[in-house]
Structures are given as structure tokens and as C-alpha cells.
BAKOLMI-46716 format. One record per residue: residue in one letter; y, z, x of N, C-alpha, C in turn. Coordinates in steps of 0.2 Angstrom, whole numbers, plus 5000, padded with zeros to 4 digits. Example, Ala and Ser with C-alpha at 12.3 -4.5 7.8 and 13.67 -1.06 7.14 Angstrom:
# residues 2
[vexvex a [4972 5039 5066] [4978 5039 5062] [4984 5039 5066]],
[vexvex s [4989 5035 5064] [4995 5036 5068] [5000 5039 5064]],
END
This chain:
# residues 56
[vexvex x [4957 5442 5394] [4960 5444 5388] [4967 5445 5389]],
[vexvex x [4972 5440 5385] [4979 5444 5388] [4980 5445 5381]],
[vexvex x [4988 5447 5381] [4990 5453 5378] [4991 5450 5370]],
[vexvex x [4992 5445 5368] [4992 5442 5363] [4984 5442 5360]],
[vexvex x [4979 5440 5362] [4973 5441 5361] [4969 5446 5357]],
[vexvex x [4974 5451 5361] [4972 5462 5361] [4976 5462 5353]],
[vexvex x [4983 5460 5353] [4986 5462 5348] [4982 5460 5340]],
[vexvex x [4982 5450 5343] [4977 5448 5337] [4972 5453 5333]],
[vexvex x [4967 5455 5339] [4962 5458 5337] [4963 5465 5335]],
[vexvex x [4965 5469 5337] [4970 5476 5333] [4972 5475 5328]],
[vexvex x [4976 5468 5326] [4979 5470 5320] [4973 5466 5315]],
[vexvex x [4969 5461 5318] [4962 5461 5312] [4959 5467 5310]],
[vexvex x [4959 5471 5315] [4955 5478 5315] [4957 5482 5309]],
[vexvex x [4963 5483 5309] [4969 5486 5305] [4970 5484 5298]],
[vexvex x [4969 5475 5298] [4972 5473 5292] [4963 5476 5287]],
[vexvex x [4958 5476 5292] [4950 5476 5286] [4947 5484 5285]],
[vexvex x [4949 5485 5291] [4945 5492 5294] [4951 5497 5292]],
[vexvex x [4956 5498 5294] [4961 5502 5293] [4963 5502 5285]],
[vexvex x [4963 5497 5279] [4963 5497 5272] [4958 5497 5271]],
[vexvex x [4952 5499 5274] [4947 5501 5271] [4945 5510 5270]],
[vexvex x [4949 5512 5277] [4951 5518 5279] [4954 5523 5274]],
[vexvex x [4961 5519 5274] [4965 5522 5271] [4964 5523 5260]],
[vexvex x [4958 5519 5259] [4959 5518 5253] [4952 5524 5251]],
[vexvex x [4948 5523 5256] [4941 5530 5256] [4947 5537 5256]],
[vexvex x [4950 5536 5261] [4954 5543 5260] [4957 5544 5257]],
[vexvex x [4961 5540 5252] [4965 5541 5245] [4961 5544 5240]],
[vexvex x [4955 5539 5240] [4950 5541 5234] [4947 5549 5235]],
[vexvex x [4947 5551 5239] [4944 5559 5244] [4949 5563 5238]],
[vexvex x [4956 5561 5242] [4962 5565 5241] [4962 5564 5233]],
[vexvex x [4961 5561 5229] [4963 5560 5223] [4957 5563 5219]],
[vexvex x [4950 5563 5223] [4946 5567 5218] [4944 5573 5219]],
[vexvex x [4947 5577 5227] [4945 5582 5226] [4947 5587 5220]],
[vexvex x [4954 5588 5218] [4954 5594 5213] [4950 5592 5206]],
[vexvex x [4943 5588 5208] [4940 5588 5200] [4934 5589 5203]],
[vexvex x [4933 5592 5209] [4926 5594 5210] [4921 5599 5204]],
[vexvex x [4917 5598 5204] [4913 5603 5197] [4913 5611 5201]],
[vexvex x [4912 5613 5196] [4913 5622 5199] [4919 5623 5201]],
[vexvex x [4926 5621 5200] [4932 5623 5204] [4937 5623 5199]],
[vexvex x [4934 5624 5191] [4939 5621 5187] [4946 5630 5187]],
[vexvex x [4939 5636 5187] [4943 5641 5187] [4950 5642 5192]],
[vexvex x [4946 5641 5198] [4951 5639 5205] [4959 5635 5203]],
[vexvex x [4958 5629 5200] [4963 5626 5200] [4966 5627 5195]],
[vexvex x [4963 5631 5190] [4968 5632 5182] [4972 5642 5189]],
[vexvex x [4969 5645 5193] [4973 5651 5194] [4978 5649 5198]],
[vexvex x [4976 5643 5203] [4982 5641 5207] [4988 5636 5202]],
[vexvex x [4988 5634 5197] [4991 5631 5191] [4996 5636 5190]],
[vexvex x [4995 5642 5189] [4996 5647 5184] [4998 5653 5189]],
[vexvex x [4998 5655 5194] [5001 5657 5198] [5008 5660 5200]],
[vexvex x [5012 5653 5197] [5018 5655 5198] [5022 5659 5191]],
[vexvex x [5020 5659 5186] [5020 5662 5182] [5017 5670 5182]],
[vexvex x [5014 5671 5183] [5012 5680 5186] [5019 5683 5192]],
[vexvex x [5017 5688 5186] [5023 5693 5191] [5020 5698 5194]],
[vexvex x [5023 5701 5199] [5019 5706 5204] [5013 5710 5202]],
[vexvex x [5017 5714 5196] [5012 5719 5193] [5005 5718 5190]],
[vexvex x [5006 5710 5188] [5002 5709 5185] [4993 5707 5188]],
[vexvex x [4988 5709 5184] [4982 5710 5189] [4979 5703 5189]],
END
């Protein structure tokens, strides 16, 4: 197997298996903040910057 062969075959890997990769963990990334139960969660991290020290 010389060196061109290897490359061939890495970048087939890359172009099928790697966009197949990168698109499962886009989709992760894009629907964790609607997990059920968490909506409390994300409306206090929302609203966070708005609270001042004192406030409870």
C-alpha cells in the first residue's frame, strides 16, 4: 500500500464517515437545550444576567 493509496482511502473515510459524524453531533449539539424536564434550567441560565446579587 503506498502513500497515495492510504490518502485515497482516509479521505473516502472522511468524505462518508466523517460527514456522517460531524452531522450526528451537530444534531446532539442543536437539540440538547430542548431536552424535556430542563425547560426550568434554561429559562434560570436565560435570565441570570439579569439578577442582581441581592436578589434570591
Amino acid at each position: 500500500m503506498n502513500a497515495h493509496s492510504t490518502y485515497e482511502t482516509l479521505r473516502h473515510i472522511a468524505d462518508s464517515w466523517g460527514l456522517l459524524a460531524m452531522m450526528l453531533v451537530f444534531l446532539v449539539l442543536v437539540a440538547w437545550p430542548f431536552r424535556p424536564g430542563h425547560r426550568a434550567r434554561n429559562e434560570e441560565a436565560a435570565t441570570m444576567i439579569f439578577k442582581d446579587e441581592n436578589d434570591g
